[in-house]
ZAKOLFI-659357 format. One line per 10 residues: for each residue x, y, z negated of N, C-alpha, C, CB. Coordinates in steps of 0.05 Angstrom, whole numbers. Each point is the difference from the previous one (the first is absolute). Glycine has a CB too. Layout:
# residues N
X:Y:Z:X:Y:Z:X:Y:Z:X:Y:Z; ...
# end
This chain:
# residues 166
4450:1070:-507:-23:-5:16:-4:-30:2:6:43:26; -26:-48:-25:-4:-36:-9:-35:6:12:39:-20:-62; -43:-16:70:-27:-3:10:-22:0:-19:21:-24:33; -44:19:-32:-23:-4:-20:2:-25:-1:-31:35:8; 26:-35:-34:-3:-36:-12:-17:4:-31:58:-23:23; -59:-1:-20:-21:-11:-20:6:20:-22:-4:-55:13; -27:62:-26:3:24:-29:8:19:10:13:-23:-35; -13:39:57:-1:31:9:-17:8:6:30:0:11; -54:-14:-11:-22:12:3:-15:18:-22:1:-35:31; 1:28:-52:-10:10:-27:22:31:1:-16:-59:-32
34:55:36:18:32:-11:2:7:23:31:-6:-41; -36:9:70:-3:10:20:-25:3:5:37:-14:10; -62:13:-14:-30:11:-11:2:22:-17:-18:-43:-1; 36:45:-26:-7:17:-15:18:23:14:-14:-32:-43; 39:24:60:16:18:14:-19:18:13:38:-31:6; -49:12:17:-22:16:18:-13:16:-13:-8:-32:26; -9:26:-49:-20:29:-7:15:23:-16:-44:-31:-5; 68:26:-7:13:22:-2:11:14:32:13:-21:-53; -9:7:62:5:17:35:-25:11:-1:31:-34:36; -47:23:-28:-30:-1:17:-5:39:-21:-29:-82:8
33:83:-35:-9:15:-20:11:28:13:0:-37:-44; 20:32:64:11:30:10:-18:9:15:44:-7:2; -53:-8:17:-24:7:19:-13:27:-15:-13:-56:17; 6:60:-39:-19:4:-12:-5:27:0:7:-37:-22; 29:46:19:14:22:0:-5:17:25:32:-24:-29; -24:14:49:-6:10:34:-33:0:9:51:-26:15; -72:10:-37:-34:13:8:-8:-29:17:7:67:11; 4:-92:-20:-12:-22:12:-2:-14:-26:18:-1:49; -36:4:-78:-5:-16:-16:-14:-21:8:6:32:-25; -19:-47:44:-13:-17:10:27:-27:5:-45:42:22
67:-28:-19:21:-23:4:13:-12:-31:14:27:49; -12:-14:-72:2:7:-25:-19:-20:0:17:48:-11; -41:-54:1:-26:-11:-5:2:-24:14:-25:41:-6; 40:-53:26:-4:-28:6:20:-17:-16:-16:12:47; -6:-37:-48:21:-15:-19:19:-17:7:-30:2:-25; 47:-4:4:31:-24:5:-11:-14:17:25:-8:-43; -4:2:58:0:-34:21:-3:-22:-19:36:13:39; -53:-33:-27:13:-25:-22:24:-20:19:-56:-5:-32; 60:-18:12:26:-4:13:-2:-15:33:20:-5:-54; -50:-6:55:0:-9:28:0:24:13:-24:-43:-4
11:68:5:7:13:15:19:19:7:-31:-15:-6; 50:15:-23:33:-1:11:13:-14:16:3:10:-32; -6:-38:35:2:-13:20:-4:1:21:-2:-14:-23; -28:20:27:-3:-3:28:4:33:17:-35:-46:-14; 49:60:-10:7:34:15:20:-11:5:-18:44:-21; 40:-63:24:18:3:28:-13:-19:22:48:8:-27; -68:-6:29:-17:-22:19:17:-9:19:-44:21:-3; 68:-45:-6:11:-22:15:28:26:4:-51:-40:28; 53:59:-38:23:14:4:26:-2:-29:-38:33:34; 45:-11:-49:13:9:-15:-7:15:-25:19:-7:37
-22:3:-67:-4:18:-14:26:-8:-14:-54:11:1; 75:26:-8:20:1:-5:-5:10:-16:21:-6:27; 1:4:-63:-10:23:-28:24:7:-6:-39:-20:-25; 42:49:26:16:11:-15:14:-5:-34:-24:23:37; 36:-30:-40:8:1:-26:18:21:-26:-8:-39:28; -3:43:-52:14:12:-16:29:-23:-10:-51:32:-13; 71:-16:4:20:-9:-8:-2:-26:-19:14:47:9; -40:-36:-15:-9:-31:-29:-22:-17:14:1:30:-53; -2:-27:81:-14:-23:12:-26:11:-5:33:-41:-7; -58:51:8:-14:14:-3:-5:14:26:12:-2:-45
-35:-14:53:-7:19:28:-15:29:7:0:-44:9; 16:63:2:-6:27:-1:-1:1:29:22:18:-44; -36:-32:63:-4:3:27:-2:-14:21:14:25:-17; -30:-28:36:-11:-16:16:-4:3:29:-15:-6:-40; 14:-12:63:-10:1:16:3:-25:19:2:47:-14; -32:-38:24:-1:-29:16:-9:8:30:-16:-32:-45; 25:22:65:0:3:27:-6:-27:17:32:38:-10; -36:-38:40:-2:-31:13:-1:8:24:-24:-29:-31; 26:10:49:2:-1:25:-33:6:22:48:-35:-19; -54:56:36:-16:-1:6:3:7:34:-17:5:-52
14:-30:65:10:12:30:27:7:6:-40:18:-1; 64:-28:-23:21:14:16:9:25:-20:-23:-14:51; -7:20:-67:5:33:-7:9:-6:-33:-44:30:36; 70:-26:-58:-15:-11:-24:-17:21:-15:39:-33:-6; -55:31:-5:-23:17:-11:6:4:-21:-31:-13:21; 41:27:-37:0:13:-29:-23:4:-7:38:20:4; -49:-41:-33:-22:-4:7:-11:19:-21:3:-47:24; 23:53:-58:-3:9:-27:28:9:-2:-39:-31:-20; 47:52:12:23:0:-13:-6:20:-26:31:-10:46; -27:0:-72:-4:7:-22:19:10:-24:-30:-26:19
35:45:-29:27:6:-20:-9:15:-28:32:6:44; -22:-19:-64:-15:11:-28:5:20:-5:-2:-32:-19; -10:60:22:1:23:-7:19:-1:-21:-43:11:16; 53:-26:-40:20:13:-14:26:-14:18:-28:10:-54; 28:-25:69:24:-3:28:3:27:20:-15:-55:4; -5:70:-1:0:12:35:31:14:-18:-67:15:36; 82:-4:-6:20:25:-2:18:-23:-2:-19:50:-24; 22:-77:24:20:-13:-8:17:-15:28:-28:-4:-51; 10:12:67:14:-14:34:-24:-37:-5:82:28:3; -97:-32:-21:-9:-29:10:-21:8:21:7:-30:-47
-13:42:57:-25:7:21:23:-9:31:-37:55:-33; 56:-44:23:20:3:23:10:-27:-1:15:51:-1; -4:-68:-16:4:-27:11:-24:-19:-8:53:6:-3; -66:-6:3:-25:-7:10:-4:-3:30:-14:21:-40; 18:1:53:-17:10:20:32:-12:14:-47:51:-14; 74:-56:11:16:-4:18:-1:-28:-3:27:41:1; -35:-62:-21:-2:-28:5:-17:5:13:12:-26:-31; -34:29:36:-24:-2:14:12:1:27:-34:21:-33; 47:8:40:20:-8:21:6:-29:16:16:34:-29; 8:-36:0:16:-23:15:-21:-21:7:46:7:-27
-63:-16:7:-17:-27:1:-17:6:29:-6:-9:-61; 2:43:64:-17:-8:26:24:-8:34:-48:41:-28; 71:-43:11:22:-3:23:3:-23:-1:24:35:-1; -21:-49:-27:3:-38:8:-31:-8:10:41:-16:-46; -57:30:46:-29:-10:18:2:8:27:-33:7:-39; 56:0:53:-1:17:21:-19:16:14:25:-25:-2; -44:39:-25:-13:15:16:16:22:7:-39:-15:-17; 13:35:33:22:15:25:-7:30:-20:-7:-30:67; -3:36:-94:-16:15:-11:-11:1:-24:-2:-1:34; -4:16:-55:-15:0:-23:-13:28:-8:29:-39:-14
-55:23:12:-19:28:1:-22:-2:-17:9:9:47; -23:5:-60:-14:9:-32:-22:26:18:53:-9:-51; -75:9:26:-20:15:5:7:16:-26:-35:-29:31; 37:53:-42:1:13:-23:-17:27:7:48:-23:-17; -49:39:-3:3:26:-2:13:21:17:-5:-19:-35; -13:36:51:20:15:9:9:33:-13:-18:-31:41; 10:35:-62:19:17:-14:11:-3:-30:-21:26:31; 9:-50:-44:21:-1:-27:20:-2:5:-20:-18:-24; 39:23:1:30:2:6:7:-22:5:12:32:-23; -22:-53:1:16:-19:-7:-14:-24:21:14:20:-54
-23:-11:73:-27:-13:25:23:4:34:-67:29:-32; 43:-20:47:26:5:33:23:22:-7:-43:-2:43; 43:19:-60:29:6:-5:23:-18:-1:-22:29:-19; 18:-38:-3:15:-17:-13:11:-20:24:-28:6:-48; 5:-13:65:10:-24:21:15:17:16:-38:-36:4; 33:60:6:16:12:21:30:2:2:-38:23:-1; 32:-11:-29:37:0:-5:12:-24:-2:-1:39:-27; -13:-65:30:13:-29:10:-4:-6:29:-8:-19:-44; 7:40:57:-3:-5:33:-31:-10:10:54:-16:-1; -67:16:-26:-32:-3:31:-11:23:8:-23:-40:-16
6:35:35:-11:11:13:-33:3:2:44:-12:14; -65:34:-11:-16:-6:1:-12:-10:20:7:21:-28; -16:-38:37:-8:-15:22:-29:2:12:35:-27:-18; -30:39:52:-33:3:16:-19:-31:-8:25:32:53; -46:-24:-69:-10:-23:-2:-17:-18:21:5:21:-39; -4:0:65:-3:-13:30:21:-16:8:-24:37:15; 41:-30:-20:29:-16:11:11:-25:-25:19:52:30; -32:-57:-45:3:-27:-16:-11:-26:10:-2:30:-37; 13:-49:31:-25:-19:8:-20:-5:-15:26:-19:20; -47:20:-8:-25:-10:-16:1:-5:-26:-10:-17:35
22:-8:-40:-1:-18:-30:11:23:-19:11:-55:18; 11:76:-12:8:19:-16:-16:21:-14:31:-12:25; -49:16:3:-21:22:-12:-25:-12:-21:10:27:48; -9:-57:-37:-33:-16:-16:20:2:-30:-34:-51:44; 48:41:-46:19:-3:-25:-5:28:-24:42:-29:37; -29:53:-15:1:17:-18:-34:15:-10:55:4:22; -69:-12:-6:-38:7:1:5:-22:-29:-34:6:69; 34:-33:-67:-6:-16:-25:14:9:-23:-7:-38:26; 31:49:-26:18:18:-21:-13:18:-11:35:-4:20; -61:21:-12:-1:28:1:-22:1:-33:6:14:71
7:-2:-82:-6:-2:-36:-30:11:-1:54:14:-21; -77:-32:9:-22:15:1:-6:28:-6:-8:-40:-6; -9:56:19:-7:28:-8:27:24:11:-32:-25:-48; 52:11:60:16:21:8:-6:5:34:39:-14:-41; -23:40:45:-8:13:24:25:-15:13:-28:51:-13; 13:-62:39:23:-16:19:19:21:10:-31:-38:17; 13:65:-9:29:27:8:14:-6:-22:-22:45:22; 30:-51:-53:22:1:-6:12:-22:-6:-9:35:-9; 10:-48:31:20:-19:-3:17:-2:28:-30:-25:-38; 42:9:42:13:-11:20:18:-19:11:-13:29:-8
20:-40:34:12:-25:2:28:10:6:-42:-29:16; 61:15:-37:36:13:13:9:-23:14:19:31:-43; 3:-30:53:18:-23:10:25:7:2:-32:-17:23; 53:3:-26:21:2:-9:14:-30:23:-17:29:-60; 27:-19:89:14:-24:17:21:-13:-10:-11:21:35; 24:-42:-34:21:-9:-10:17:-7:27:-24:-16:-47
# end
């Protein structure tokens, strides 16, 4: 696990729309159809936070994610894994740096807007301890966050806000 740096933006774009291409499968081709990030806006997806990449044995990045500090809360903002990776545990240390990094930020928390029934969506987070979270009982900035997250043309009933306390 290693940070983003210069020239990961080009093979972490093409990563994304092979992720993004699963969507497609579960009846959200509208997520499929958006295009690669370019590299400023790989950048600015850890907006002042963290983007971490998984790596293949030959250095070759097969996975991503970037998170940041919002209020205290860290926000998982993308976490991404190349379909010929999934089943391999990088979703899972992915998702446990994210962890730790939101522990050397001392936030008190890390929490994501996803899907609430793909597998590989709030399942997947549950069985890492989150939670789905009253979106009355968040603060504010959590709920505007996950409203600005919310993927054009999808139904906001399926999604939802998890949280995961530390």
């Amino acid at each position: 696990m290693r940070r983003f740096r210069a020239g990961d933006a080009g093979p972490l774009a093409e990563l994304e729309t092979r992720a993004a291409a699963v969507f497609s499968e579960y009846g959200y081709p509208g997520i499929a159809a958006e295009p690669a990030r370019t590299e400023i806006a790989f950048e600015a997806l850890g907006f002042g936070g963290v983007i971490l990449v998984a790596e293949t044995q030959s250095g070759i990045p097969a996975g991503f994610a970037a998170a940041g500090d919002e209020g205290g809360v860290f926000w998982l903002r993308e976490m991404s894994v190349d379909p010929g990776h999934r089943r391999n545990g990088l979703g899972s240390a992915l998702l446990n740096a994210i962890l730790e990094e939101a522990g050397r930020h001392s936030c008190r928390a890390v929490a994501l807007s996803t899907f609430r029934d793909l597998p590989f969506n709030a399942p997947f987070y549950a069985r890492h301890g989150f939670k789905i979270a009253d979106e009355e009982g968040v603060p504010a900035m959590l709920r505007t966050r996950m409203q600005t997250e919310m993927p054009p043309g999808v139904d906001p009933q399926t999604r939802v806000l998890m949280m995961r306390h530390l």
